[in-house]
C-alpha positions as CSV (number, residue, x, y, z in Angstrom):
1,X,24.1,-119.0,29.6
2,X,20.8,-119.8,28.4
3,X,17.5,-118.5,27.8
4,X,14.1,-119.5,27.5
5,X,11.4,-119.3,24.8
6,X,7.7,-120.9,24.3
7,X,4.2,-120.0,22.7
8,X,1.1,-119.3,24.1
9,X,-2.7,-119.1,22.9
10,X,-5.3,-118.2,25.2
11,X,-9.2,-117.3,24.2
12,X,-11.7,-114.9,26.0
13,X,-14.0,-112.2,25.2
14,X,-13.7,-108.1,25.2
15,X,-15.9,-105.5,25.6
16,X,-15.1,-102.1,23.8
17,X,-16.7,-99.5,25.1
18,X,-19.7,-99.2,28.0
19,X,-22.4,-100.0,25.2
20,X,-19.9,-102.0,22.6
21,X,-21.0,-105.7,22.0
22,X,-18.9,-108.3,23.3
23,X,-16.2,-109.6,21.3
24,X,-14.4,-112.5,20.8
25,X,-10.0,-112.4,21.6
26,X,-7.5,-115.1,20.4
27,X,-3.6,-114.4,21.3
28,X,-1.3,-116.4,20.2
29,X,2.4,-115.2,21.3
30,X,5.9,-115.9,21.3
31,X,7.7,-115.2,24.7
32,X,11.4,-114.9,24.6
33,X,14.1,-114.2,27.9
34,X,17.2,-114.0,28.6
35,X,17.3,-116.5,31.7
36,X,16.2,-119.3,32.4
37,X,13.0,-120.0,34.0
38,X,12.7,-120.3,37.0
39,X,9.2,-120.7,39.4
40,X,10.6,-119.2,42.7
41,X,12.0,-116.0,40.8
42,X,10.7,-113.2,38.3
43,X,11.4,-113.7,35.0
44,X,10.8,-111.1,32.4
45,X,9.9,-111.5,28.9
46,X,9.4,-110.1,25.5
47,X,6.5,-111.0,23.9
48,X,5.1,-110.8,20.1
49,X,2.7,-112.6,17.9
50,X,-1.0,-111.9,17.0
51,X,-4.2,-110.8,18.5
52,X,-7.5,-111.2,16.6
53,X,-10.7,-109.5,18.0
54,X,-13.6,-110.8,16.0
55,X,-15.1,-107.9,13.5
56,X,-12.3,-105.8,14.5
57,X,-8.8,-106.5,15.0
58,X,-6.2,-109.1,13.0
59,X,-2.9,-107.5,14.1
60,X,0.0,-110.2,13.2
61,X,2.4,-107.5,14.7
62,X,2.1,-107.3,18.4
63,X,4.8,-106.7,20.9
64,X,5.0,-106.2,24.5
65,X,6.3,-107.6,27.6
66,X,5.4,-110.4,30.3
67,X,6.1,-111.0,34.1
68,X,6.5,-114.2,34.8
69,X,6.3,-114.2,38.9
70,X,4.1,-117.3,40.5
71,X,6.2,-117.2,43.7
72,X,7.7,-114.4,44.2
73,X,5.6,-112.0,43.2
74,X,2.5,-114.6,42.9
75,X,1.0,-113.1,38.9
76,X,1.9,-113.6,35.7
77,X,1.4,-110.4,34.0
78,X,0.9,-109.2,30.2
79,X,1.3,-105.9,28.4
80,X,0.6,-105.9,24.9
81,X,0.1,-103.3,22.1
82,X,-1.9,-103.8,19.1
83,X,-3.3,-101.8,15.9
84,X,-7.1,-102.2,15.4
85,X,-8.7,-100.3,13.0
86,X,-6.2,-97.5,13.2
87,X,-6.4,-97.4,17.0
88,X,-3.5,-98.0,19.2
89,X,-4.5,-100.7,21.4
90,X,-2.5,-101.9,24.8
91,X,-3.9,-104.6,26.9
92,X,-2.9,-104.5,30.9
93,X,-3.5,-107.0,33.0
94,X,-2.4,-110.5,35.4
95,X,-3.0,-113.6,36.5
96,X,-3.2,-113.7,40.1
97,X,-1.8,-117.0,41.3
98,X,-3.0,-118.9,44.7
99,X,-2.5,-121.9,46.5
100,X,-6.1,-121.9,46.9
101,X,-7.1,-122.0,42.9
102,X,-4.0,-122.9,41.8
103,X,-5.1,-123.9,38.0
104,X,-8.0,-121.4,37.6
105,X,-5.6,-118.3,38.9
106,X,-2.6,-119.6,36.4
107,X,-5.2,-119.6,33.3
108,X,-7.9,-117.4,33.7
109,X,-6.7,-113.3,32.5
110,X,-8.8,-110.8,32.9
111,X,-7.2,-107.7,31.9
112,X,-8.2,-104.1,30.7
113,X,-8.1,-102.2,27.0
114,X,-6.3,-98.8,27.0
115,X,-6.2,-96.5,24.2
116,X,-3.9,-93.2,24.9
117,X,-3.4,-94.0,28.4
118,X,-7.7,-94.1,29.1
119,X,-8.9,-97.2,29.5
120,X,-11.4,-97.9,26.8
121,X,-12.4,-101.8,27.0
122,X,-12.2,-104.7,29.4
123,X,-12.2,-108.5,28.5
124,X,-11.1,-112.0,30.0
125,X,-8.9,-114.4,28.6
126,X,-8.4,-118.1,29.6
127,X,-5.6,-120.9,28.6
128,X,-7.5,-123.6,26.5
129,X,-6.2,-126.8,28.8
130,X,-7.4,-129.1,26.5
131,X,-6.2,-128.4,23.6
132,X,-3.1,-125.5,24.5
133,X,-1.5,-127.2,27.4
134,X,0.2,-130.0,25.3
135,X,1.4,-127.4,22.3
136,X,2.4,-124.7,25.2
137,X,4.5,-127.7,27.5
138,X,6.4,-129.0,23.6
139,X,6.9,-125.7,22.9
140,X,9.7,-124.4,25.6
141,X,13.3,-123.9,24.6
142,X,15.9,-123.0,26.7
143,X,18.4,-122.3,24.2
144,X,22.1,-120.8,24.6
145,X,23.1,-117.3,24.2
146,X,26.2,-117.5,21.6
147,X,28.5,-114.4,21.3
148,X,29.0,-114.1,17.5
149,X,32.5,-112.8,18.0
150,X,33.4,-116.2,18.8
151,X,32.9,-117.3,15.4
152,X,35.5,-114.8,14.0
153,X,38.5,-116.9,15.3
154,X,39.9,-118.4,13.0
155,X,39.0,-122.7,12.4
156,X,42.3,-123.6,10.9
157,X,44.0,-126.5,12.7
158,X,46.9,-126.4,10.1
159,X,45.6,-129.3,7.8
160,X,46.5,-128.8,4.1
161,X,43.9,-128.5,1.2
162,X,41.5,-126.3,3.9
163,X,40.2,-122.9,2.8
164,X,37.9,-120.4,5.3
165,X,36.5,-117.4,4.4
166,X,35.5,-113.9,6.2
167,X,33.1,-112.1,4.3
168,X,30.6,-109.0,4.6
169,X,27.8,-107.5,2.4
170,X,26.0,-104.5,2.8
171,X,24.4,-101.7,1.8
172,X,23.8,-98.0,2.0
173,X,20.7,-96.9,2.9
174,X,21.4,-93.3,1.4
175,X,23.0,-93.9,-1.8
176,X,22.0,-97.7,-3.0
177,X,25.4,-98.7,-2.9
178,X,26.2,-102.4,-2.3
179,X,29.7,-103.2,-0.5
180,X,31.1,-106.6,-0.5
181,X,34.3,-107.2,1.4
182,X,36.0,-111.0,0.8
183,X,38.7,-112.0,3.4
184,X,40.2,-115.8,2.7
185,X,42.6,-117.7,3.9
186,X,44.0,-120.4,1.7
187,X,45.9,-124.0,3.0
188,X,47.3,-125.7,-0.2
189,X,47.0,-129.4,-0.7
190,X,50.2,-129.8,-1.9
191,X,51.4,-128.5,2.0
192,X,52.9,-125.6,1.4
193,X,52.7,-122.2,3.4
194,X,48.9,-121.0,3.8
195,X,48.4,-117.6,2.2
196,X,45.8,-114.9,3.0
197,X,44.1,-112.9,0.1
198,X,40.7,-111.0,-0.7
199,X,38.9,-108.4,-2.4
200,X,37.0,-105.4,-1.9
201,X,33.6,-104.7,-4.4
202,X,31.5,-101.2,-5.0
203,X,28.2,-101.9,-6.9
204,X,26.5,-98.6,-7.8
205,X,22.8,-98.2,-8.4
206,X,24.0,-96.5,-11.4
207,X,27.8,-97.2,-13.7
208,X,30.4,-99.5,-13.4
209,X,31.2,-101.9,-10.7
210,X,34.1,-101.6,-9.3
211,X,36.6,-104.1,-7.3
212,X,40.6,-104.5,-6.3
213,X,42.2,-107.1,-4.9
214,X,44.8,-107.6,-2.1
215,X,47.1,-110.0,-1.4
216,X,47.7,-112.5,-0.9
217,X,50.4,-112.7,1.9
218,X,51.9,-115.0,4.4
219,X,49.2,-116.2,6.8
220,X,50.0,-114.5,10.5
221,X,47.8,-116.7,12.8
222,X,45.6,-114.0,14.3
223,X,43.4,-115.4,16.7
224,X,40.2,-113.0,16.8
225,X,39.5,-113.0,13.3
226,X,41.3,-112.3,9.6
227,X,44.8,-110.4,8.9
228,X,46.1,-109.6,5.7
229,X,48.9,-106.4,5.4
230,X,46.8,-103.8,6.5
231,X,43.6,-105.4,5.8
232,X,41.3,-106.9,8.9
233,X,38.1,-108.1,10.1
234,X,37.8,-108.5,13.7
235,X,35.1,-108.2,16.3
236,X,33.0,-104.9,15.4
237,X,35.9,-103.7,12.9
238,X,36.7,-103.8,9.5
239,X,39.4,-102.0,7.7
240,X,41.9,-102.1,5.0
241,X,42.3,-100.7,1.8
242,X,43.0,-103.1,-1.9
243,X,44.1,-100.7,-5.0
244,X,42.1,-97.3,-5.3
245,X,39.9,-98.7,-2.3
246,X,39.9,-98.1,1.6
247,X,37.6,-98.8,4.1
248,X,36.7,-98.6,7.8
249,X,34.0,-99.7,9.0
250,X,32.7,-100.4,12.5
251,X,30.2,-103.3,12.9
252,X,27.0,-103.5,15.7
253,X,25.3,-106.7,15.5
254,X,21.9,-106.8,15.4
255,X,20.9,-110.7,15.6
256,X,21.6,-113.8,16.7
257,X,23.8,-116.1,15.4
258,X,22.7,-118.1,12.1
259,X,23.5,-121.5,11.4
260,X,23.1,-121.5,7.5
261,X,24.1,-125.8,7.2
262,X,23.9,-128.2,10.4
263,X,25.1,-126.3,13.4
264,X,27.1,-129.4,14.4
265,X,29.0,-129.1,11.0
266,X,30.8,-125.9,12.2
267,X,31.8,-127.8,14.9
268,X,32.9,-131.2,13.5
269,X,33.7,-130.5,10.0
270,X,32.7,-133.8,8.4
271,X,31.4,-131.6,5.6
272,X,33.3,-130.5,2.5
273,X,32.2,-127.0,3.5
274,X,29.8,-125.2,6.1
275,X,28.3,-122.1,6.1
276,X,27.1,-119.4,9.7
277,X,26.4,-116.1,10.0
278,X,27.9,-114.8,13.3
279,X,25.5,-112.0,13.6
280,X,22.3,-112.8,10.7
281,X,21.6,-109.1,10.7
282,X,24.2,-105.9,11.5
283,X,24.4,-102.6,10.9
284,X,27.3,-100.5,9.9
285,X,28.8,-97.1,10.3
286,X,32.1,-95.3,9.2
287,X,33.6,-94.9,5.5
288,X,34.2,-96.5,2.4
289,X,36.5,-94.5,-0.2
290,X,36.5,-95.0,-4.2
291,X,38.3,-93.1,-6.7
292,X,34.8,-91.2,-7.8
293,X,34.5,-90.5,-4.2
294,X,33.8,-91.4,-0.2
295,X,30.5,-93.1,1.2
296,X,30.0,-91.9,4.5
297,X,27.8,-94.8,5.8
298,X,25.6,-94.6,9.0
299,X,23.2,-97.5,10.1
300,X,24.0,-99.7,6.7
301,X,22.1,-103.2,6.8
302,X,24.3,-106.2,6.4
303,X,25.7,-108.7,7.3
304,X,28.9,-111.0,7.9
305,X,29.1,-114.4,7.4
306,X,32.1,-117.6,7.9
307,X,33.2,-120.4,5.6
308,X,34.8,-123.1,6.4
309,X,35.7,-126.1,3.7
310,X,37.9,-127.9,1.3
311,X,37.2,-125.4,-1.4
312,X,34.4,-124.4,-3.7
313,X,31.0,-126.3,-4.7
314,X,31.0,-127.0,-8.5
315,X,28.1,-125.3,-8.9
316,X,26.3,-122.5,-6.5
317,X,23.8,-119.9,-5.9
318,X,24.1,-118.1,-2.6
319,X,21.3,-114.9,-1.7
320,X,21.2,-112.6,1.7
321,X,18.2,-110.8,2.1
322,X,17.3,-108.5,4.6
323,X,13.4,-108.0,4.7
324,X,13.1,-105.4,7.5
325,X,11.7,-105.6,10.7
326,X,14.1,-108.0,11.6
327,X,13.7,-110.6,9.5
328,X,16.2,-112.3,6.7
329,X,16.4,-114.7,4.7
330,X,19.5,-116.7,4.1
331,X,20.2,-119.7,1.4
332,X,23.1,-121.7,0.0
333,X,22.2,-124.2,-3.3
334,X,25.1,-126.2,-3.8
335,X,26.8,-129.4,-5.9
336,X,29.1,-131.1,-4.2
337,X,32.6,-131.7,-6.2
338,X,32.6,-135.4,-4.3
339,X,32.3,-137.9,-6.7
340,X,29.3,-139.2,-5.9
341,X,27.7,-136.1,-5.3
342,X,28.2,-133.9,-7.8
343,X,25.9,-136.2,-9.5
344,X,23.2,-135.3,-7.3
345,X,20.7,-131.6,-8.1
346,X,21.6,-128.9,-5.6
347,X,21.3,-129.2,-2.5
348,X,19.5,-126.5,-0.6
349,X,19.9,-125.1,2.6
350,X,17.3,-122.3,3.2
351,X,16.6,-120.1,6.6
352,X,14.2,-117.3,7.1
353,X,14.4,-115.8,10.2
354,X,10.8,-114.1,10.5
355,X,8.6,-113.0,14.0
356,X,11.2,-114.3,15.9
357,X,11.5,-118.1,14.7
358,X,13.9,-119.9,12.3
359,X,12.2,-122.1,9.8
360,X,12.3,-124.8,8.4
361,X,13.4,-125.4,12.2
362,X,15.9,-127.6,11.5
363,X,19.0,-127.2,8.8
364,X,19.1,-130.0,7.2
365,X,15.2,-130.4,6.0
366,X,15.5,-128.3,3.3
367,X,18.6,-130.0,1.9
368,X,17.6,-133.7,2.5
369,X,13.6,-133.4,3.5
370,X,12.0,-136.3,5.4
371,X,13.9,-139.4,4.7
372,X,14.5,-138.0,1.4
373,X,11.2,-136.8,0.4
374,X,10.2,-132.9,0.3
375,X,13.9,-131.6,-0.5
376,X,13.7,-128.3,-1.6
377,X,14.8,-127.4,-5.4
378,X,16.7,-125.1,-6.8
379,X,17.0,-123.6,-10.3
380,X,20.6,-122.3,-11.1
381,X,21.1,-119.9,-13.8
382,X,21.8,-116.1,-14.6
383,X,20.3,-113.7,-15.2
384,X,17.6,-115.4,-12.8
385,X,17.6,-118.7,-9.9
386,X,14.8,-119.7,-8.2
387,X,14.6,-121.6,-5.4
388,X,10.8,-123.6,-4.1
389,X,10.2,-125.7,-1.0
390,X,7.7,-126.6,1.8
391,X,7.4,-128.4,4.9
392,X,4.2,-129.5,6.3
393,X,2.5,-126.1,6.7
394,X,4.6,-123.9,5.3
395,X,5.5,-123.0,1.5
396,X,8.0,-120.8,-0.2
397,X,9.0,-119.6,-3.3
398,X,12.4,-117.2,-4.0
399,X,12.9,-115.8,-6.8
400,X,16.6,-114.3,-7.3
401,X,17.5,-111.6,-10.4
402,X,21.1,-110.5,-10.6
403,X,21.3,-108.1,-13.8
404,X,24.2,-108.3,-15.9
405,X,25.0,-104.6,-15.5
406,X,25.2,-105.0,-11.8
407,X,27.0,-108.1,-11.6
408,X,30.5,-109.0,-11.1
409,X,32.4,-111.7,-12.5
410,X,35.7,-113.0,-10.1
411,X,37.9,-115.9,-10.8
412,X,39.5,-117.3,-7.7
413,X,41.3,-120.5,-6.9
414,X,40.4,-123.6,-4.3
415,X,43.7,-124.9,-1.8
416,X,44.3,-128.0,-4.7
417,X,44.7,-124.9,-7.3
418,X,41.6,-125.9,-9.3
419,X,40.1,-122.6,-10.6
420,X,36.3,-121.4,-9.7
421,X,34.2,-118.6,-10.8
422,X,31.9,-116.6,-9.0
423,X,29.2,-114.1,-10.4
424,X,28.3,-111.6,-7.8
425,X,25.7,-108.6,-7.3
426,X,25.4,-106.6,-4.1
427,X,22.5,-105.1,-5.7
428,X,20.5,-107.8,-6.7
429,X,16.8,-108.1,-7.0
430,X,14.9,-110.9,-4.9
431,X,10.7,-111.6,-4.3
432,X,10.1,-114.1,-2.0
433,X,6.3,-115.5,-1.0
434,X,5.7,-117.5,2.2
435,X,2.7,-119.4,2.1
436,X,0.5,-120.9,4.8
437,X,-1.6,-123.9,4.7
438,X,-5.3,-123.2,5.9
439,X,-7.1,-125.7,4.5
440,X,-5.8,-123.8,1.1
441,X,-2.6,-122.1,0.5
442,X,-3.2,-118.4,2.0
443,X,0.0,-115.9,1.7
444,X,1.8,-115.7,5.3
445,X,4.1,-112.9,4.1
446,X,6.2,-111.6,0.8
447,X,8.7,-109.3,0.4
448,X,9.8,-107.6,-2.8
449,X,13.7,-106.0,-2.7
450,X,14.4,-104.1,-5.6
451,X,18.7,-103.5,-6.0
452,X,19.2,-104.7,-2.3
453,X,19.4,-108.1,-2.3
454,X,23.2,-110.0,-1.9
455,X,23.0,-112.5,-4.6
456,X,26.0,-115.1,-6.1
457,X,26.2,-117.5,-8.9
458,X,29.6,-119.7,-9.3
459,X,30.9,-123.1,-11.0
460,X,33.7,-124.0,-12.6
């Protein structure tokens, strides 16, 4: 199944008020459904993006819904909300599409202001054809609707010297505490029967961080996900218990797939590794017990994510940061082990899901830019990693702190038995800055996360 998405500007005027002046309007909004468009049916949409009325609204935040209807219900109708000036907008109103006027009725919108349920302004808004229609016609998508479960299964096809991982970080919103659970399944070059193993980690706000191992064991060959002894992670389930720990945890995603490398490397892997996050953002619910006690956990912001490779990078830095309102941020720095590029700096892959869009749009430009200019760059190191980029329009800076107190060392092997080590914090501190280009660098958005971001640090 597939859905469809596009943007949409249109410009008018709006009068507040009986005696108000007359005011200028610009929306520009996202439209995202779950079918595919169709003219002769009703599609309906959710809508966000940003209204600007001149001298008194710049809301970047507005949400509502569209009817999309030109035959079968002949209008294209909008409902949006908006803040301005600490008033709760919503504007009401539709295109009524003829045969007669058939451009005219599909761009002209007049509509009405209500505030409270009493109307308080009216306006008209038209679609720019000169210089929208081209932007609005490139912008459509009609992209699929992927089940994240179907990432859980597992990718082995019974090669040797192959490794996948199942792993999820998250924490509680009432204590501070960062979980990390680490499910692996290891295929040994040398042939020999493929074992599963993994860990379980407790990062307090406060004290020691704790972690046990399990495993590893026999691989079983589930099919829906990861099995170890008593340990699993399945779809919407996660349980098991290594040493003094036990967990069990039920899962609710809460986005969309995210393809972290090339989406076409999870399903040819030509890679020596590829990274996805079946659901980017999930929420969690159950219990998590420790020897100074039980975490109750209800609504906990996470995350799982896949793994799928020949073993570990030589040198990494890996961050997951949830930055509310449904957006994340998601990056992988690597060095290759391959001869050739190890030589290379880190390559980055970096994806910030924010207002509904991915960006950069595409994978692979952060890793290898355009033709090999405009890669972004990464700084690997500990206590701090940074990581800087931009693409045409659009800057961004990440600045990763994973204090020593709240970080946890882990040794670990890849399937040829060379050894790796990983330095983790669930309760890492991260600022990012987005920046826009407006004839001058202007600050899109930044987020600050203080002991909640999921940061790593490896090599060898």
């Amino acid at each position: 199944m597939r859905g469809t998405r596009f943007t949409e500007t249109m410009l008018g005027t709006v009068r507040l008020d009986a005696a108000g002046p007359v005011r200028r309007i610009r929306l520009d909004l996202r439209a995202r459904a779950e079918e595919v468009l169709r003219p002769h049916r009703t599609l309906r949409a959710r809508v966000d993006g940003r209204v600007r009325v001149s001298g008194l609204a710049d809301d970047p935040d507005a949400t509502g819904e569209l009817e999309i209807s030109p035959l079968a219900g002949r209008r294209i109708a909008y409902r949006l909300s908006f803040t301005a000036q600490g008033r709760r907008l919503t504007l009401d109103g539709w295109k009524s599409v003829t045969a007669r006027h058939p451009v005219r009725s599909m761009t002209v919108l007049p509509f009405s202001l209500y505030e409270d349920g009493a109307p308080v302004g009216q306006g008209t808004l038209r679609f720019p054809l000169a210089t929208g229609l081209a932007p609005f016609l490139l912008s459509f998508r009609f992209p699929r609707h992927e089940d994240g479960d179907r990432f859980l299964a597992p990718r082995w096809d019974g090669s040797p010297g192959r490794t996948e991982v199942w792993y999820t970080t998250l924490t509680d919103p009432a204590t501070g505490t960062g979980l990390w659970l680490h499910h692996e399944l290891v295929a040994p070059t040398d042939g020999s029967a493929p074992t599963a193993h993994g860990w379980a980690a407790v990062f307090p706000p406060e004290g020691k961080v704790t972690h046990a191992r399990f495993g590893p064991v026999p691989w079983s060959g589930p099919t829906h996900g990861f099995t170890a002894g008593d340990v699993t992670a399945g779809p919407g389930r996660l349980s098991g218990s290594a040493g003094d720990l036990s967990w069990n945890l039920t899962e609710q995603p809460a986005a969309e797939p995210l393809f972290t490398f090339p989406r076409w490397s999870w399903r040819r892997p030509l890679l020596p590794a590829t990274h996805m996050l079946p659901a980017a953002r999930a929420t969690y619910d159950g219990t998590f017990a420790t020897p100074d006690g039980t975490l109750t956990l209800h609504g906990a912001p996470g995350a799982s994510a896949r793994i799928n490779g020949h073993g570990n990078a030589r040198r990494w830095a890996w961050l997951h940061a949830d930055l509310g309102d449904g957006a994340v941020l998601e990056v992988v720095a690597a060095v290759s082990t391959r001869p050739l590029l190890r030589r290379l700096p880190p390559l980055v892959f970096l994806r910030l899901r924010h207002r509904g869009r991915t960006w950069p749009r595409r994978a692979e430009r952060s890793a290898v830019g355009l033709l090999g200019v405009g890669r972004f760059r990464a700084d690997i190191g500990l206590p701090r990693w940074t990581v800087t980029g931009r693409t045409l329009l659009r800057r961004i800076r990440v600045d990763v702190t994973q204090p020593a107190e709240r970080t946890l060392a882990l040794d670990y092997r890849d399937p040829d038995g060379a050894a790796a080590v990983c330095r983790n914090s669930e309760s890492a501190d991260a600022t990012i800055l987005l920046e826009r280009w407006w004839g001058h660098w202007r600050t899109e958005a930044s987020w600050t996360l203080s002991g909640t971001a999921h940061a790593e640090v490896g090599d060898r």
